[in-house]
C-alpha positions in Angstrom: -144.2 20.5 -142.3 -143.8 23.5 -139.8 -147.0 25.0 -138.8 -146.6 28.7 -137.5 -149.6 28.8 -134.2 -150.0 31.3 -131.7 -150.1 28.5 -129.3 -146.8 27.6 -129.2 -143.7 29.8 -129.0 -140.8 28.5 -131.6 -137.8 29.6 -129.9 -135.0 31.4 -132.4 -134.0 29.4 -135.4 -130.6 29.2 -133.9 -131.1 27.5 -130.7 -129.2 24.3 -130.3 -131.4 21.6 -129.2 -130.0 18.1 -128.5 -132.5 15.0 -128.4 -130.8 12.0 -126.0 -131.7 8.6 -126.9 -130.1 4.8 -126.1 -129.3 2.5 -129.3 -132.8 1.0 -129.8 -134.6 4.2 -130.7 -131.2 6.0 -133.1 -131.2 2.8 -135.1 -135.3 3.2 -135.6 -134.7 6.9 -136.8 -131.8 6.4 -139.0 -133.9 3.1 -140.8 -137.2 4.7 -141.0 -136.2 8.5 -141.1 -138.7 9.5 -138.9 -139.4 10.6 -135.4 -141.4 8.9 -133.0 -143.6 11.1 -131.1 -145.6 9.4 -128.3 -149.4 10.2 -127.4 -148.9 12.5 -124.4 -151.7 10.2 -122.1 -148.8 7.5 -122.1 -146.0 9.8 -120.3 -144.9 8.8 -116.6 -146.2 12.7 -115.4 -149.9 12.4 -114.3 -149.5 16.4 -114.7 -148.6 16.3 -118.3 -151.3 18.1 -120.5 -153.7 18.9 -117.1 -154.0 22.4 -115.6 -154.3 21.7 -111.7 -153.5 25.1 -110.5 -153.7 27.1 -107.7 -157.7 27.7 -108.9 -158.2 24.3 -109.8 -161.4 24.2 -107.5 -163.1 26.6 -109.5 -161.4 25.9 -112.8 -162.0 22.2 -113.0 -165.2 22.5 -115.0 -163.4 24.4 -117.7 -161.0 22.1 -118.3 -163.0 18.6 -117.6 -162.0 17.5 -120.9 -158.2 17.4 -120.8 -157.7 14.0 -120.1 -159.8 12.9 -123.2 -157.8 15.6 -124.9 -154.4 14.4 -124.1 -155.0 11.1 -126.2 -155.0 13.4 -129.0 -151.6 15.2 -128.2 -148.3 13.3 -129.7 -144.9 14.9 -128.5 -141.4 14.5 -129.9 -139.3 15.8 -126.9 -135.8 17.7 -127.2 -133.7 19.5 -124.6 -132.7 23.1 -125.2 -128.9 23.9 -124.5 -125.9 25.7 -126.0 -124.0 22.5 -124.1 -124.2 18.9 -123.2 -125.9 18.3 -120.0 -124.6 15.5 -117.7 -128.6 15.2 -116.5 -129.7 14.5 -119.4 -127.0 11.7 -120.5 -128.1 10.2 -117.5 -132.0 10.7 -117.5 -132.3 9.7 -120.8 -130.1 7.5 -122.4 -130.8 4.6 -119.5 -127.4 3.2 -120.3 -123.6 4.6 -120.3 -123.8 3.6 -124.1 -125.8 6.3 -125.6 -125.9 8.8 -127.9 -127.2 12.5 -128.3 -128.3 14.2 -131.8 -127.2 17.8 -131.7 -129.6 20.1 -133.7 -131.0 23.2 -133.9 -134.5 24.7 -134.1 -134.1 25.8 -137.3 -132.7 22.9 -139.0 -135.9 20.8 -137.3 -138.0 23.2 -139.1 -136.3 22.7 -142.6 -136.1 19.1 -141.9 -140.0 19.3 -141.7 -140.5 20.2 -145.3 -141.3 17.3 -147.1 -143.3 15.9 -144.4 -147.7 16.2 -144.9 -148.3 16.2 -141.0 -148.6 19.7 -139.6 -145.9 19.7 -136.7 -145.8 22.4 -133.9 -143.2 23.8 -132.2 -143.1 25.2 -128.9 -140.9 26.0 -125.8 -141.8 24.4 -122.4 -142.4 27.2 -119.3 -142.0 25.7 -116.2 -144.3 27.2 -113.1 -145.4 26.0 -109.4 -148.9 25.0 -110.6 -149.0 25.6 -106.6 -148.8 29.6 -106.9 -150.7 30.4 -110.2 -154.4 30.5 -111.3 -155.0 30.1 -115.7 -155.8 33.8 -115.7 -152.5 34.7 -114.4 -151.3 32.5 -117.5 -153.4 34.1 -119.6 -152.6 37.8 -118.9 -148.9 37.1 -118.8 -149.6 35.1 -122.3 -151.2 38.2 -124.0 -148.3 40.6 -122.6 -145.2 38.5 -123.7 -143.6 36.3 -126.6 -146.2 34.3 -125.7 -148.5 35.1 -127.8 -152.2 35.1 -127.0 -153.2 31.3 -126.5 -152.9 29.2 -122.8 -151.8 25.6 -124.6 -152.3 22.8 -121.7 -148.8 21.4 -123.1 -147.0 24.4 -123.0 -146.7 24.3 -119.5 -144.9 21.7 -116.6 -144.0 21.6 -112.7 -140.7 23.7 -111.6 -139.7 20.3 -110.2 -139.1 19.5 -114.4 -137.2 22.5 -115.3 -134.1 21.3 -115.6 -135.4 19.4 -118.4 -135.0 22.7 -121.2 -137.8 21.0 -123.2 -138.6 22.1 -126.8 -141.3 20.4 -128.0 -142.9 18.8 -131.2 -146.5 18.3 -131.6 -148.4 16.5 -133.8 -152.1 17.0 -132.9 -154.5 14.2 -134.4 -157.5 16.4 -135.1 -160.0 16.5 -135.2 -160.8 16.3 -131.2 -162.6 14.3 -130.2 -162.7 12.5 -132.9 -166.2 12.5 -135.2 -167.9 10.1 -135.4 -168.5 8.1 -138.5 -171.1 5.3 -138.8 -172.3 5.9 -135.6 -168.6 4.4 -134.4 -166.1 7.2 -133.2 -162.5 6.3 -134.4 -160.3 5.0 -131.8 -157.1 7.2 -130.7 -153.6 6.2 -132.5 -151.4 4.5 -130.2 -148.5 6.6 -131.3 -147.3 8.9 -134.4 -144.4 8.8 -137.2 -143.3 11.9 -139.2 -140.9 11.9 -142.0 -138.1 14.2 -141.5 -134.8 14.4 -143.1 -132.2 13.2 -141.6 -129.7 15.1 -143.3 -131.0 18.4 -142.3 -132.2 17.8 -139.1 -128.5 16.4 -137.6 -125.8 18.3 -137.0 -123.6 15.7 -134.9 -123.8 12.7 -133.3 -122.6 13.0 -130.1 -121.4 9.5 -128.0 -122.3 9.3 -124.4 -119.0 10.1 -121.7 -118.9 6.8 -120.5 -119.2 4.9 -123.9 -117.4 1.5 -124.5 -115.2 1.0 -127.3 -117.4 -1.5 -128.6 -120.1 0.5 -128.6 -118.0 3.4 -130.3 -117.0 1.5 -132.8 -120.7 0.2 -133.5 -121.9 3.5 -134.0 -119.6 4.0 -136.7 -120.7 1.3 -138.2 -124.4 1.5 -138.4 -124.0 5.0 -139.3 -121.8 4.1 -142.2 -123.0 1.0 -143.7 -126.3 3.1 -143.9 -124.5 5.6 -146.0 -124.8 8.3 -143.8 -122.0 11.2 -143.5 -122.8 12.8 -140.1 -120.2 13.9 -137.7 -119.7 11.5 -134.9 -117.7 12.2 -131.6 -117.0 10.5 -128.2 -118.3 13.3 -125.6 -115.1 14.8 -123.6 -117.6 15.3 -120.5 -115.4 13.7 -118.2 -112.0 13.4 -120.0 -109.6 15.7 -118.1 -106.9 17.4 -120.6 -103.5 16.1 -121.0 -100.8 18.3 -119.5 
């Protein structure tokens, strides 16, 4: 379920939060009802989870155990916006037949409930790890919404910002791992949490540049799963008729 931390900073209940994925991975959450969250050491950023800022030279020492950490880190990523974005349809979905889940921060939360894994949830801040030393983190931390704790994975480069990304964390504790029988127990490769589907999806939303085919597949799935959500073809690029 939803676990409260002064880590992360859960935006408003009411944000709308829309999570962009290709065919493959909506047909593995409507089957298993459950999101996927991947260990953060396996994402394309060499930056994710590591503080390489503008005091890095004399930081490094203090923070000489994020990489091990970030094998203990498993994000569920969604993208914060009142609207669709045409970057993310085309960043994420891979393919002009996609599909976005509209959400909302809250309804994540209550779709949480039933699940035993304690899940975090916190906003992204993007800064130029170029211009700011950890304490300047830190004091601007303690003096906003922020609360009082510097996550490593709260933060990412300006060059991501467009991004808008709400995150879900699933933190394997304990970290490292002990050690039992002299043997320390090896990392998961990845993380499943049981949500429900019926509170956490608002609409399903089909990518702009959809086929038929794949419209009508869609439908489909969705119904001979006996689901009821709200499915619509996204408008992006469909001019009004006069």
């Amino acid at each position: 379920m939803y676990k409260e931390s002064r880590y992360f900073h859960t935006p408003d209940p009411r944000t709308i939060v829309w999570r962009y994925i290709d065919f493959t991975k909506f047909v593995d959450i409507l089957t298993s009802e459950q999101l996927f969250f991947c260990r953060s050491d396996k994402f394309e950023d060499p930056f994710e989870g590591i503080f390489q800022l503008k005091d890095y030279k004399s930081t490094r020492e203090m923070f000489s155990t994020m990489p091990e950490t970030k094998k203990f880190y498993f994000l569920n990523s969604w993208h914060i916006n009142e609207i669709q974005s045409d970057a993310m349809w085309k960043i994420f979905t891979n393919t002009k037949n996609g599909i976005a889940i509209k959400s909302s921060v809250g309804s994540i939360i209550k779709s949480l409930e039933k699940s035993h894994d304690d899940i975090h949830i916190g906003e992204i801040y993007y800064r130029d790890f170029d211009k700011v030393t950890f304490m300047e983190l830190l004091t601007k931390n303690q003096t906003s919404k922020l609360g009082g704790g510097t996550n490593q994975f709260n933060y990412k480069r300006t060059s991501f910002k467009h991004e808008q990304e709400l995150r879900l964390y699933y933190i394997d504790m304990p970290i490292p791992h002990a050690i039992k029988n002299g043997v320390p127990r090896e990392p998961l490769e990845f993380k499943k949490v049981n949500i429900d589907l019926s509170l956490l999806i608002h609409e399903i939303i089909i990518a702009p540049f959809a086929e038929d085919w794949f419209v009508n597949l869609i439908s489909t799935t969705v119904s001979k799963l006996n689901y009821k959500f709200k499915i619509t073809t996204s408008t992006l690029y469909k001019l009004k008729d006069k």
